[in-house]
C-alpha positions in Angstrom: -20.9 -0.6 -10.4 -21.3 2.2 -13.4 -20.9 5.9 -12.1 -20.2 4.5 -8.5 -17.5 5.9 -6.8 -18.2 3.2 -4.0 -18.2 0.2 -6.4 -15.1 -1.3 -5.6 -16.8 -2.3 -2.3 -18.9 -4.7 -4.0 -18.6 -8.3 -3.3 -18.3 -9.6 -6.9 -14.8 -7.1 -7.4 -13.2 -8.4 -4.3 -13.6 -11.8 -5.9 -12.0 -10.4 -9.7 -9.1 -9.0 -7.2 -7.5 -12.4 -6.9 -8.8 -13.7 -10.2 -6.3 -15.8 -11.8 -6.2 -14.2 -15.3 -4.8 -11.1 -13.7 -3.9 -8.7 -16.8 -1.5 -7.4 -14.2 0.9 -9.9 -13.7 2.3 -9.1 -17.2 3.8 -5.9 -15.8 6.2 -7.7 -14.1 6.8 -5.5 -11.4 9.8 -5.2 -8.4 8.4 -6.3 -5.4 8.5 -6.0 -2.7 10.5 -2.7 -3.4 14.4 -2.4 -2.2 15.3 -0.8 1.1 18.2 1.0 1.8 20.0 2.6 4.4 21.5 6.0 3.8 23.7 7.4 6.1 23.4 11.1 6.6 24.6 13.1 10.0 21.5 15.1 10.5 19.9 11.8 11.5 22.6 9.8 12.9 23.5 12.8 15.0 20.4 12.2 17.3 21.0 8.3 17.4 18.6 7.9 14.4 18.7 5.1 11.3 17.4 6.5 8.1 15.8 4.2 5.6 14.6 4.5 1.8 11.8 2.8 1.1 12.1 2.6 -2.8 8.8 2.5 -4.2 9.8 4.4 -6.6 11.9 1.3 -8.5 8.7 -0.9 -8.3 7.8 -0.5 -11.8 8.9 2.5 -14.7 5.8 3.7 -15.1 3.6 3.2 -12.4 5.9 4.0 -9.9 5.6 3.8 -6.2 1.9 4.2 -4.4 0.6 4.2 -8.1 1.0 0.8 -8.6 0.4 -0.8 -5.1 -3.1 1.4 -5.9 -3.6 1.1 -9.1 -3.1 -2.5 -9.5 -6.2 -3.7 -7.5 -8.4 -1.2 -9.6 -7.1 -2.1 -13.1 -7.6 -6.1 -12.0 -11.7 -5.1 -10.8 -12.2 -3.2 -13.7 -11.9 -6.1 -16.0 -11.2 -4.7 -19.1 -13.8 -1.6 -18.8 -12.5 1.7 -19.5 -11.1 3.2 -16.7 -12.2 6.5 -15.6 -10.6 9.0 -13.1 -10.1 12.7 -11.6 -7.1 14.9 -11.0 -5.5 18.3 -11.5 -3.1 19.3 -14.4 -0.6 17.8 -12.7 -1.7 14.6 -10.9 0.5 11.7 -10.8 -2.1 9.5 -10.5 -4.1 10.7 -14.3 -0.1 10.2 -15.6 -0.1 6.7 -14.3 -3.5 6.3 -14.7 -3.0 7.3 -18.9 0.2 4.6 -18.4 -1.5 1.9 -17.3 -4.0 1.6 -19.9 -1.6 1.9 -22.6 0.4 -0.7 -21.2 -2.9 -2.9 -20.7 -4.6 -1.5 -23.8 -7.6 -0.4 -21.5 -9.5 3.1 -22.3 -8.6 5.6 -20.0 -10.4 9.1 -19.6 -9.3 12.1 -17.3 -12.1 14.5 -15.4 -9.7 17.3 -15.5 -10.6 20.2 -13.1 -10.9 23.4 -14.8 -12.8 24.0 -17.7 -10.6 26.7 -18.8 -7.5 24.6 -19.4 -9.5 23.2 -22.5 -8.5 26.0 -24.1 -4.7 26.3 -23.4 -2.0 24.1 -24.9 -1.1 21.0 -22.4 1.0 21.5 -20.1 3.6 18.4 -19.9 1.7 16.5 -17.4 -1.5 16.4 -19.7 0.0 15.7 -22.9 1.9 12.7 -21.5 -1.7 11.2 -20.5 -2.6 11.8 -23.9 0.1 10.5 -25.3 -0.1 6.9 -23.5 -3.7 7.6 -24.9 -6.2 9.2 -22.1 -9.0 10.8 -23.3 -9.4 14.1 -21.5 -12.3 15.9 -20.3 -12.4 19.1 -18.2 -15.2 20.1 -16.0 -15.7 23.4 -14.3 -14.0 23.5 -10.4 -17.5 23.9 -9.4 -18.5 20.4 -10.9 -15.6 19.2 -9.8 -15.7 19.9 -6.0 -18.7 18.1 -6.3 -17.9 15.0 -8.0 -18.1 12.5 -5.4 -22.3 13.5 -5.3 -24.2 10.9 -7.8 -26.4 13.3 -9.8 -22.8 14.6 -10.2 -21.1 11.9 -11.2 -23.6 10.5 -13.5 -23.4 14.0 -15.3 -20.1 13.8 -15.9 -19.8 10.2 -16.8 -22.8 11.2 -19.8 -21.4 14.4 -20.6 -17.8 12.2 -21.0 -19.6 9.4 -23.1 -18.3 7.3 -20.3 -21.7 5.2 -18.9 -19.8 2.0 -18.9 -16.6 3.4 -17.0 -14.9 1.5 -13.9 -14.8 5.0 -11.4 -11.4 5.4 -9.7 -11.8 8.2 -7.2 -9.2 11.2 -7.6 -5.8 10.0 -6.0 -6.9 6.6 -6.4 -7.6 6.1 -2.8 -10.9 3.3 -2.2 -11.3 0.9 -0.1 -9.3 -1.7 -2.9 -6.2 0.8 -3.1 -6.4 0.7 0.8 -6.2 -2.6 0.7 -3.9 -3.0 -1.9 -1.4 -0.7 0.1 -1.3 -3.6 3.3 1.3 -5.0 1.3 3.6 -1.9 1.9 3.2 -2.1 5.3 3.4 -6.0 5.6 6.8 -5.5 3.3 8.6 -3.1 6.5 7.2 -5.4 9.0 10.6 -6.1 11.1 12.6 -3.3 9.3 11.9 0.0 10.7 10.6 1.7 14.4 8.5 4.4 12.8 7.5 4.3 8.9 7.0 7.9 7.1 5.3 9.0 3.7 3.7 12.2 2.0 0.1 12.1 1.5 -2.4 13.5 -1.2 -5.9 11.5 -0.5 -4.6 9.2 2.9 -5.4 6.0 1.0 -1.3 4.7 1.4 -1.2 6.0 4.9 -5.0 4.4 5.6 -3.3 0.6 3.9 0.1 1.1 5.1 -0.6 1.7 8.7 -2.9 -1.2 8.4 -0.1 -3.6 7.2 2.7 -2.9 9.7 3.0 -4.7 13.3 1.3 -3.5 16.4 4.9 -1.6 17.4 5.4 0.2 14.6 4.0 3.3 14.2 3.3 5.0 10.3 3.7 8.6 10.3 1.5 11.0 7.4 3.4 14.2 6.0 0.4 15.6 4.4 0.9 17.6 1.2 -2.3 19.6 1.0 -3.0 22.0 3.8 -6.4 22.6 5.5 -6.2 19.6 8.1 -9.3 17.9 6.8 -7.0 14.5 6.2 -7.5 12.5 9.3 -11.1 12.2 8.5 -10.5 11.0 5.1 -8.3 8.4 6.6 -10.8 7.1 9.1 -13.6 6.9 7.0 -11.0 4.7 4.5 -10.3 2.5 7.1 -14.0 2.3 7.7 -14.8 1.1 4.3 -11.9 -0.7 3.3 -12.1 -3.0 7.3 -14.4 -1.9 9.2 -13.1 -0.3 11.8 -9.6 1.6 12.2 -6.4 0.2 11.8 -2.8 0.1 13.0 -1.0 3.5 14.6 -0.7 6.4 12.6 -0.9 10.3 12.9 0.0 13.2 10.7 2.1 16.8 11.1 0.5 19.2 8.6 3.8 21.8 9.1 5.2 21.1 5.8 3.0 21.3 2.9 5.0 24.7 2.5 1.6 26.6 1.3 -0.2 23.6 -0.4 -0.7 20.9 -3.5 1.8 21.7 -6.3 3.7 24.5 -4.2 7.0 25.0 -3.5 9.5 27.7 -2.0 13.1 28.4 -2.8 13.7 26.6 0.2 12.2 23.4 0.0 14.0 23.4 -3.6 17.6 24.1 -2.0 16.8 21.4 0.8 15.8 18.8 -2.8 18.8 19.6 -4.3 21.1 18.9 -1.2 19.5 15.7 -0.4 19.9 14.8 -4.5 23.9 15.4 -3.9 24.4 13.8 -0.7 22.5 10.5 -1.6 22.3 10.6 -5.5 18.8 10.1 -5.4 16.2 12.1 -7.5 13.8 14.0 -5.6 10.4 14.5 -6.5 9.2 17.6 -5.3 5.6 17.6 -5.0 5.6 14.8 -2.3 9.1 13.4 -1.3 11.0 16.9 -0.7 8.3 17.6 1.9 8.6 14.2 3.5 12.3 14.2 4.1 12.1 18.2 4.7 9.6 17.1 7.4 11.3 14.3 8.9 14.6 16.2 9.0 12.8 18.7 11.1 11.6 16.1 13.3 14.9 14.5 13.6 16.4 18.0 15.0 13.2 18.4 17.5 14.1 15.0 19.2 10.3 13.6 17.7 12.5 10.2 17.5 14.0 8.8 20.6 17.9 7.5 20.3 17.8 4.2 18.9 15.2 4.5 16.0 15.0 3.4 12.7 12.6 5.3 10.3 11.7 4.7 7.0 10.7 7.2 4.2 8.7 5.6 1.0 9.8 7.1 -1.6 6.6 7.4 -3.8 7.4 8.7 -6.5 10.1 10.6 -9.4 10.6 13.8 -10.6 8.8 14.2 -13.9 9.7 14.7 -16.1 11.9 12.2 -15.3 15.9 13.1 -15.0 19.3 11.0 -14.3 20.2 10.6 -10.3 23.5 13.8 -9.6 26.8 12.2 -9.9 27.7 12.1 -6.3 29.4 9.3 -4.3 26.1 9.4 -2.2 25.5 6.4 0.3 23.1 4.3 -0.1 23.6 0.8 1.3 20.9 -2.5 0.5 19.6 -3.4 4.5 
């Protein structure tokens, strides 16, 4: 498996993924995660039930699509360092860096961009190394590239990582896919249409693949260029052979791509924070419930519907809910 991007594939890690001295169980995490209903007008105006799919309470640190993605790596990897990609702000390098300290595995971070060696860490990159991630940047050259092997096994030399368990960027392979089943197998019953931001696809490609044959899972990319579906189709592919359950995506709310925001995607956060007292991280879950509002006032939802958000993730650095006598009732 060394320097394979592919290797959780291999028959021998989808036997350590049930293995029963799973370092993971140790973590003691919330599942499955709490839903609750909030009641807000700009849904129930159009005969619509809003629920909150909390990932986000599943565990303190690896919250939300991290763990239910994570997990099934950390369990393959066996004890090997762990070694993954991202941007100088990826959730998944901070949970990555958090899971190994928690485990007391290695971690190292392919950073892209060479130039932020130089530059003081931003707070993202000096929580990794705080929770003890050794980081190493590569050139965004390299780094578009990294999925290629002659790639990959430059980087994993030039990291003095040979021996490394490879968790693609995002954490999205065919064992996170898999892993993410369970999200959709938890709102079995519970919701008409379930909704959730995506980076790399690999919740959507699991979740969709969990839920019943009437439900339908709906992706809110957060990256613009429309080159998702693919991604998700080739997951499916590797992770079962085949696609899986009913999905699609609306790429109208990225609101101008990874890590961007506007004034009024910010203003929308903060109303949504005092109506329900929930934090809102703004990277993916502002642009999920911006999106789905929108939807909700187009009439996407016939009367009747319940939809779900996941709530992936928190605000980080991490701050108290608004003190408001927001709604938010256990279903």
């Amino acid at each position: 498996m060394t320097g394979q991007p592919s290797a959780p594939d291999d028959p021998t890690v989808r036997d350590s993924f049930s293995a029963p001295d799973d370092p993971t169980s140790a973590l003691n995490p919330r599942l499955p995660s709490p839903l609750q209903e909030v009641v807000d007008e700009r849904f129930a105006r159009h005969g619509l039930r809003l629920l909150l799919k909390r990932d986000d309470l599943i565990h303190p640190r690896l919250v939300g699509n991290k763990w239910r993605k994570l997990v099934p790596n950390l369990r393959a990897a066996a004890g090997r360092p762990l070694l993954t990609f991202g941007g100088a702000y990826s959730n998944h390098l901070r949970a990555t860096a958090a899971a190994g300290h928690l485990l007391g595995l290695p971690t190292i971070g392919v950073v892209r961009g060479q130039e932020l060696a130089d530059r003081p860490l931003n707070p993202s990159l000096a929580r990794c190394t705080a929770d003890g991630m050794r980081l190493h940047f590569v050139d965004r050259s390299t780094y578009r590239h990294k999925s290629d092997p002659a790639t990959l096994a430059a980087v994993l030399s030039a990291a003095d990582a040979e021996d490394a368990f490879v968790v693609p960027e995002g954490g999205s392979n065919s064992l996170a896919v898999r892993g993410c089943q369970d999200l959709g197998a938890e709102l079995r019953g519970r919701a008409d249409a379930v909704a959730l931001a995506c980076g790399t696809g690999g919740t959507l490609a699991g979740l969709a693949a969990g839920l019943a044959p009437d439900q339908r899972a709906l992706g809110i990319p957060v990256l613009k260029g429309g080159f998702l579906g693919e991604e998700i189709r080739q997951l499916q592919d590797r992770a079962f052979g085949g696609p899986r359950g009913n999905w699609s995506l609306d790429d109208r709310f990225h609101f101008g791509g990874y890590a961007r925001t506007t004034p009024e995607l910010d203003a929308f956060a903060d109303d949504f924070e005092i109506r329900h007292s929930l934090p809102v991280e703004r990277l993916y879950v502002a642009k999920l419930l911006y999106g789905l509002v929108t939807l909700a006032a187009e009439g996407a939802f016939p009367r009747g519907t319940t939809v779900a958000a996941v709530i992936t993730g928190r605000p980080f650095p991490e701050r108290a809910a608004p003190r408001d006598p927001g709604r938010a009732d256990p279903v």
